[in-house]
C-alpha positions in Angstrom: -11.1 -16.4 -6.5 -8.3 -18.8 -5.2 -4.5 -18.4 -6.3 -5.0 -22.2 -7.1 -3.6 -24.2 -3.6 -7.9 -24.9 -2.4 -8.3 -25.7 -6.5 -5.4 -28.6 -5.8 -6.7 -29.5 -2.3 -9.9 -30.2 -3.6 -8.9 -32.2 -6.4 -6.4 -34.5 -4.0 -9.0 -34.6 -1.3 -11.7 -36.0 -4.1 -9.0 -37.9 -5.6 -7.7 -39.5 -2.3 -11.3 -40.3 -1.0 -12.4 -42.0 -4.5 -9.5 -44.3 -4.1 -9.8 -45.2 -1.0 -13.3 -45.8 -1.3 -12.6 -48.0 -4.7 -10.2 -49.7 -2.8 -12.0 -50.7 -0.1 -14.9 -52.1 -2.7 -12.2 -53.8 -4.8 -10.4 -55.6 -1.5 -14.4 -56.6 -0.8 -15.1 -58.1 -3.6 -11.8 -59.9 -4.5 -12.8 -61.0 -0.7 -16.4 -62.3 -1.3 -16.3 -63.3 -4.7 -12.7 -63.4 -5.9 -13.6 -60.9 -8.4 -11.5 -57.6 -8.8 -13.5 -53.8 -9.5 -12.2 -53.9 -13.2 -14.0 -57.5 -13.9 -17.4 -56.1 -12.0 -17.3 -53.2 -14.2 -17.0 -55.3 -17.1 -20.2 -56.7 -15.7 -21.7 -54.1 -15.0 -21.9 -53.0 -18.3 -22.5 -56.0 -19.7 -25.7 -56.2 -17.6 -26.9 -52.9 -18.3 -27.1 -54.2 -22.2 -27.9 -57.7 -21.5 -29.4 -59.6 -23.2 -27.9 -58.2 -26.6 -24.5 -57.1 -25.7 -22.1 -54.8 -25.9 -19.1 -54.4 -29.0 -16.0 -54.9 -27.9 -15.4 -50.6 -28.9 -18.6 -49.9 -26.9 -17.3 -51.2 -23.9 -14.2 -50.1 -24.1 -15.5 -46.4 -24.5 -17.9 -47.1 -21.6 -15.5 -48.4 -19.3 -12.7 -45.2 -20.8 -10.2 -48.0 -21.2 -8.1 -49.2 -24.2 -9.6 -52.2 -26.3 -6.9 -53.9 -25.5 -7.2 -53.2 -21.3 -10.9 -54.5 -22.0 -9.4 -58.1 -23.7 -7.2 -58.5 -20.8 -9.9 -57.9 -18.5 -12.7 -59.8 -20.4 -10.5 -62.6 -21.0 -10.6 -64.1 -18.0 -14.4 -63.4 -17.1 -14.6 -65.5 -20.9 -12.5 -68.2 -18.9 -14.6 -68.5 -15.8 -17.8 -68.8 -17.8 -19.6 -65.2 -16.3 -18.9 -63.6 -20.3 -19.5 -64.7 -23.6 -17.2 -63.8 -26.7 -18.9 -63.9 -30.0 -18.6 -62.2 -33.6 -21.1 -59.7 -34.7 -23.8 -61.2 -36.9 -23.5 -57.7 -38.8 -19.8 -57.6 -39.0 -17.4 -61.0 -39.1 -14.9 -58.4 -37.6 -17.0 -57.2 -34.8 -16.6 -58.8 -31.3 -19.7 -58.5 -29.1 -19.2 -59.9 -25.1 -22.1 -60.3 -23.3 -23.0 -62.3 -19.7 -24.1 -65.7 -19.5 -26.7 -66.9 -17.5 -23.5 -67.6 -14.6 -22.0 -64.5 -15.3 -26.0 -63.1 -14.6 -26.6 -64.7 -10.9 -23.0 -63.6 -9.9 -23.6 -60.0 -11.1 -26.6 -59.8 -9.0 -25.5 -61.0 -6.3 -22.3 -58.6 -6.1 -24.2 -56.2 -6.7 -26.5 -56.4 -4.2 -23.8 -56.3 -1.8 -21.9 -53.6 -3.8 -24.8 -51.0 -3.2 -24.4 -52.1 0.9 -20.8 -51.4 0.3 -21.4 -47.8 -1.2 -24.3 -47.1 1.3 -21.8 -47.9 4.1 -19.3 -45.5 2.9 -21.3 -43.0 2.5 -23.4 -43.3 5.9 -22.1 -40.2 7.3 -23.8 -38.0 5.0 -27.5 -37.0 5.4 -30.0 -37.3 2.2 -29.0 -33.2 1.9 -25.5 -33.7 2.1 -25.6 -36.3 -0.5 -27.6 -33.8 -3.3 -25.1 -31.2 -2.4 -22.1 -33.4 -3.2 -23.8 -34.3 -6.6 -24.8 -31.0 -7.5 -21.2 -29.6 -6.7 -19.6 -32.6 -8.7 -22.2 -31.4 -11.2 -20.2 -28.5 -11.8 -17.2 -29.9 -12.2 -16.3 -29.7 -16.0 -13.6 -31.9 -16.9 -13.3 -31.0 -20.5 -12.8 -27.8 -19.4 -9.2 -29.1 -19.0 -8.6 -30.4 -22.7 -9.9 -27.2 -23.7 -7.5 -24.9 -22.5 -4.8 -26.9 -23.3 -6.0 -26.9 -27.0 -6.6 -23.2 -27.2 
């Protein structure tokens, strides 16, 4: 058992290390494509639904944002022509985004050069190294968190 400092070190070291390793993505692909991480993950999501779509609360909940973080995020991806903004045909209230075909072939194409970007940064870590890291973040239970703070 620890007395809680290698708990925080571990957490700031995985903390610090995501950033950086967002940021360097993000500063790529504002770079390449003029497109910020928030937008591609916007897309991404979109294009794991595509063709259908996702609800405006679906996204948000997939992307752990508020709906109103996903309009300001969407809104200009609607602007550009990459996402679509139309009402459910189920519910008149309902918003569902989806790509268009433009919003498709730029998707693809940063994210072909996203998965060189994430290769790259982690190319220091053998296939075995990599399958430890996931099965250690596997065991990592962040609702472990809300739970002692509720009981």
């Amino acid at each position: 058992m620890t007395d809680g400092r290698d708990t925080l070190r571990a957490w700031l070291t995985l903390l610090n290390t995501s950033n950086t390793i967002k940021k360097s993505v993000d500063a790529q692909l504002r770079s390449r494509f003029g497109i910020s991480i928030s937008r591609f993950d916007v897309m991404s999501a979109l294009e794991r639904r595509d063709p259908e779509g996702l609800r405006a609360g679906e996204l948000s909940r997939q992307l752990m944002v508020t709906e109103g973080n996903t309009t300001q995020v969407t809104a200009p991806l609607i602007r550009d022509g990459f996402v679509e903004r139309r009402t459910s045909p189920h519910d008149a209230r309902g918003v569902i985004f989806s790509l268009t075909p433009e919003g498709r072939s730029l998707f693809n194409a940063m994210a072909a050069e996203h998965k060189e970007w994430i290769h790259d940064a982690f190319a220091r870590l053998s296939a075995k190294d990599l399958s430890d890291l996931r099965a250690l973040l596997d065991l990592l239970e962040p609702e472990a968190t809300t739970k002692r703070k509720s009981a």
